[in-house]
Residue frames as a rotation matrix with the C-alpha (Angstrom) as fourth column:
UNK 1
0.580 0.815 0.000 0.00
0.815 -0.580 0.000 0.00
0.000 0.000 -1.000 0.00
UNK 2
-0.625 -0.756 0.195 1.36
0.749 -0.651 -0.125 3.56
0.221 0.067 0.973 -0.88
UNK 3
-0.040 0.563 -0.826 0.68
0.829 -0.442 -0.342 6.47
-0.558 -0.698 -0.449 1.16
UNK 4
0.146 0.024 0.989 0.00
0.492 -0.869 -0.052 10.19
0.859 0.494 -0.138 -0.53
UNK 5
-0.766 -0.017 -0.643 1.03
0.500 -0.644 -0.579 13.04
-0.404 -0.765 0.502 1.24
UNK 6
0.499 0.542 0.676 -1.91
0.734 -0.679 0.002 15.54
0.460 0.495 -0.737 0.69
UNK 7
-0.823 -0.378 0.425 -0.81
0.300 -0.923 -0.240 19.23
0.483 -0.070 0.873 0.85
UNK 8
-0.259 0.719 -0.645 -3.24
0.857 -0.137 -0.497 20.77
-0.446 -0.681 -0.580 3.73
UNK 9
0.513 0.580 0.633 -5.90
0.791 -0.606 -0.085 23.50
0.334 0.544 -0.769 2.39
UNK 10
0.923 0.092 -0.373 -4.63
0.257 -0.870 0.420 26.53
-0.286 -0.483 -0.827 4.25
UNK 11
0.017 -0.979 -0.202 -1.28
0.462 -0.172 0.870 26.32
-0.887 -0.108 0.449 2.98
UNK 12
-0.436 -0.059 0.898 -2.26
0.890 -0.180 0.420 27.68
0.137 0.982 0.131 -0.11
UNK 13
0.803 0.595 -0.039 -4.08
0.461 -0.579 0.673 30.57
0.378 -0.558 -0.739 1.56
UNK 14
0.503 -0.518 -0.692 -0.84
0.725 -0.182 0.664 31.57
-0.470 -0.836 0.284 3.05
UNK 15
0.768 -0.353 0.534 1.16
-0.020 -0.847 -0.531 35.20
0.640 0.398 -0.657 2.64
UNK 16
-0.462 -0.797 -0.388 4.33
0.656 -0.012 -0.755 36.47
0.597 -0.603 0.529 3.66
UNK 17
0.301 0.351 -0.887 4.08
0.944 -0.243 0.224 38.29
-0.137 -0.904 -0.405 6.63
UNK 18
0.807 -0.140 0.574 3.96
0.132 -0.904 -0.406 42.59
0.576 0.403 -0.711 5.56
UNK 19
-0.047 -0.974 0.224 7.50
0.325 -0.227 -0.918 44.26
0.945 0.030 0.327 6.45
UNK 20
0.448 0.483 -0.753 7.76
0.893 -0.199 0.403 45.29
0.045 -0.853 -0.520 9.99
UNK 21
0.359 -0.388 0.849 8.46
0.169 -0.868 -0.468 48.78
0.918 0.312 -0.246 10.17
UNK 22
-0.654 -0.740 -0.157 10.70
0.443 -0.207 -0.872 50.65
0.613 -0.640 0.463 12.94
UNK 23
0.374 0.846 -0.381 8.94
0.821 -0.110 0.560 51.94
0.432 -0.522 -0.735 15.92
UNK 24
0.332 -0.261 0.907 9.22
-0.084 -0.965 -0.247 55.31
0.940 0.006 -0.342 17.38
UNK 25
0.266 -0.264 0.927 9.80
-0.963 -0.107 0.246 54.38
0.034 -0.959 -0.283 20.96
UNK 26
-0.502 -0.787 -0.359 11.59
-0.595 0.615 -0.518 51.53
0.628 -0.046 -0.777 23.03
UNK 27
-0.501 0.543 -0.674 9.73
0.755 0.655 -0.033 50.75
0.424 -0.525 -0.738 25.72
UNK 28
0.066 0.910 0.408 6.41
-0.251 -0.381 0.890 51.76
0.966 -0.161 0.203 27.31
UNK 29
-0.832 0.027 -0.553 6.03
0.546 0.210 -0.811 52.33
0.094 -0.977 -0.190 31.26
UNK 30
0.316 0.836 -0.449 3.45
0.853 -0.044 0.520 53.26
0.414 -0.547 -0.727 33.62
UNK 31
-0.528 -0.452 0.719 3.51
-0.231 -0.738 -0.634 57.02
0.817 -0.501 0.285 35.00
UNK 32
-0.561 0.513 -0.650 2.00
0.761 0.628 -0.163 56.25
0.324 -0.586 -0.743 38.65
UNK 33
-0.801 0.237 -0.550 1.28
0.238 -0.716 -0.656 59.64
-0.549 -0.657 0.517 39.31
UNK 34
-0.679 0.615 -0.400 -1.20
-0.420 -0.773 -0.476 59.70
-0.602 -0.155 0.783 36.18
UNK 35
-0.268 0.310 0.912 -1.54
0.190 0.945 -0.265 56.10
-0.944 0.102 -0.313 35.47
UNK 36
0.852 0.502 -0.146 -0.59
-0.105 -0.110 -0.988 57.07
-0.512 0.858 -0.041 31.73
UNK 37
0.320 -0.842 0.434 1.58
0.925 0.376 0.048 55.05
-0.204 0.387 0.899 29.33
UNK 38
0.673 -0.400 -0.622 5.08
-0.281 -0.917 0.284 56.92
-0.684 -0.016 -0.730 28.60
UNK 39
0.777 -0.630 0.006 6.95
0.440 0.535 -0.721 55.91
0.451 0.563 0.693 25.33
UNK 40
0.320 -0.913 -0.255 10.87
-0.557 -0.399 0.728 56.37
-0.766 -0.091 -0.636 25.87
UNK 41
0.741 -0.271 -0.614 13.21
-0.615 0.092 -0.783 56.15
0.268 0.958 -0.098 23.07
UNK 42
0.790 -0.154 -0.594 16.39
0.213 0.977 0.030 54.22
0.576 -0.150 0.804 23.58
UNK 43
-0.155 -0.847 0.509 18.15
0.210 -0.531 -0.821 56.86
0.966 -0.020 0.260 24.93
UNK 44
-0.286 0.595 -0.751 15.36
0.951 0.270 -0.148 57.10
0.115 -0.757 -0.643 27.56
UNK 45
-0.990 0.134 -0.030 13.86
-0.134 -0.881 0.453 60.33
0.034 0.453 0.891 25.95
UNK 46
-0.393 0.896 0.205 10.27
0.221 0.308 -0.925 60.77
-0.892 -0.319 -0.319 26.15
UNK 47
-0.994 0.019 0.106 9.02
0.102 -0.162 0.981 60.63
0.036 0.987 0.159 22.89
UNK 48
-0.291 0.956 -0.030 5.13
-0.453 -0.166 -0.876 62.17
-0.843 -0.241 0.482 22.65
UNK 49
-0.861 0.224 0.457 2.68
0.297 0.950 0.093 60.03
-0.414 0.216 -0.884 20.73
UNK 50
-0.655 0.750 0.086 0.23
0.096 -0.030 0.995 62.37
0.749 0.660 -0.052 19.59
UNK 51
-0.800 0.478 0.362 -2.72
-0.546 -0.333 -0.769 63.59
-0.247 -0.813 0.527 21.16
UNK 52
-0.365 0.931 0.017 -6.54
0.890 0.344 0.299 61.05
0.272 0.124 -0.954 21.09
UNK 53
-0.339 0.868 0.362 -9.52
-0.651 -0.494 0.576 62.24
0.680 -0.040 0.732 21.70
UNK 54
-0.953 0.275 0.124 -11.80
0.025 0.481 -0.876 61.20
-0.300 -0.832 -0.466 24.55
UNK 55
-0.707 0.697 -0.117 -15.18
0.225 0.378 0.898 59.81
0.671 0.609 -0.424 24.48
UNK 56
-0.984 0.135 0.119 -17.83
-0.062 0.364 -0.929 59.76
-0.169 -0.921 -0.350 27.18
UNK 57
-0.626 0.596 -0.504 -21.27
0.119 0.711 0.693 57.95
0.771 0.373 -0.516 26.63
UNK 58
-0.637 0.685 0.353 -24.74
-0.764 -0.499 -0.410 58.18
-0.105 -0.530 0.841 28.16
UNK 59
-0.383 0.821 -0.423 -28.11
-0.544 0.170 0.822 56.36
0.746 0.545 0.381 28.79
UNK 60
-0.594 0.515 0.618 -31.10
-0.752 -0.081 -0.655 56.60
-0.287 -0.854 0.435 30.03
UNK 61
-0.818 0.435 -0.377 -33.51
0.332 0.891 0.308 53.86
0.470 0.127 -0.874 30.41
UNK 62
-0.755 0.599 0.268 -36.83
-0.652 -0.636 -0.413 55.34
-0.077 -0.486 0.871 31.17
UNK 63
-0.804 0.578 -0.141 -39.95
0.590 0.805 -0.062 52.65
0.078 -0.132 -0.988 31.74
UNK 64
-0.565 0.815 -0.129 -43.89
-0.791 -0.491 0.364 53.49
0.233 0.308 0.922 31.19
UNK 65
-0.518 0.590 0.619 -46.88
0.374 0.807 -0.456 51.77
-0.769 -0.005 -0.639 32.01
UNK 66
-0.801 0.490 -0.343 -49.24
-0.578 -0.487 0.655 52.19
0.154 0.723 0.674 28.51
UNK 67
-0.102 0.984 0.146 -53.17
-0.943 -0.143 0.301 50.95
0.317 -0.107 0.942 28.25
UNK 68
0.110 -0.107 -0.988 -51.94
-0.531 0.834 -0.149 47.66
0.840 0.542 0.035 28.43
UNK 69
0.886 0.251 0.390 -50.89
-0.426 0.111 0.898 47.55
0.182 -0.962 0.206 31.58
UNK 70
0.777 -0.629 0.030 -47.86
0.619 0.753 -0.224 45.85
0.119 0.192 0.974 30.10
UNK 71
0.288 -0.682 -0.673 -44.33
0.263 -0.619 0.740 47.79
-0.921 -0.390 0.001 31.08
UNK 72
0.935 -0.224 0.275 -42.87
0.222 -0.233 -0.947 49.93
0.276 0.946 -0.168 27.63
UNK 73
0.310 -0.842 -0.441 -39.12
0.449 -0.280 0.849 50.20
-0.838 -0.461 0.291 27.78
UNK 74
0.817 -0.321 0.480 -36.74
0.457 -0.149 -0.877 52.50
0.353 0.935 0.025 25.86
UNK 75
0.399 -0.801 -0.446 -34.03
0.621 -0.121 0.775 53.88
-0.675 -0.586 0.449 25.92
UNK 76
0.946 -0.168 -0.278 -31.67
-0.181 -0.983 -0.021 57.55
-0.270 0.070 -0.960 25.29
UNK 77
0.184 -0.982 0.046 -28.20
0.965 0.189 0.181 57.32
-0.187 0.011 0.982 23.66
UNK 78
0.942 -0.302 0.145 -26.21
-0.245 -0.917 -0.314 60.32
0.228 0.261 -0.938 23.89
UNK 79
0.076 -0.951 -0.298 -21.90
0.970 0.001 0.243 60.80
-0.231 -0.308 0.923 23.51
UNK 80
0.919 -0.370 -0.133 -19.72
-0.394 -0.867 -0.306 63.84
-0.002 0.334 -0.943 23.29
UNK 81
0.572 -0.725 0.384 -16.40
0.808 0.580 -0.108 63.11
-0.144 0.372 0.917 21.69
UNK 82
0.428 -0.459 -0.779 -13.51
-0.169 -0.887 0.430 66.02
-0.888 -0.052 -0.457 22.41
């Protein structure tokens, strides 16, 4: 009896892996005093990352009785995004 090897599906499916590119910092710590990440470079420079934006998210859940007698729920989304 002779065995085939079969070639598994996914291997044909496969890419190289995209170029890795250089990062801008070395290593990432905890400040404790404002429990925000600090990049440093390798020199141990702080190296600034750019300002985000912040989010912050509502809702209300408000409840009704209607003719039914049967409870109506809905509900209020609201964000503001600096």
């Amino acid at each position: 009896m002779q065995q085939t090897t079969v070639r598994p599906w996914g291997v044909g499916r496969m890419r190289p892996y995209p170029s890795a590119c250089v990062q801008p910092f070395s290593s990432v710590v905890i400040d404790p005093t404002t429990q925000t990440a600090v990049f440093r470079d390798a020199e141990g420079l702080v190296v600034e990352m750019g300002k985000h934006g912040t989010s912050k998210g509502t809702e209300t859940s408000p409840q009704s009785t209607n003719l039914d007698s049967r409870n109506d729920t809905d509900h209020d989304q609201d964000s503001n995004q600096d």
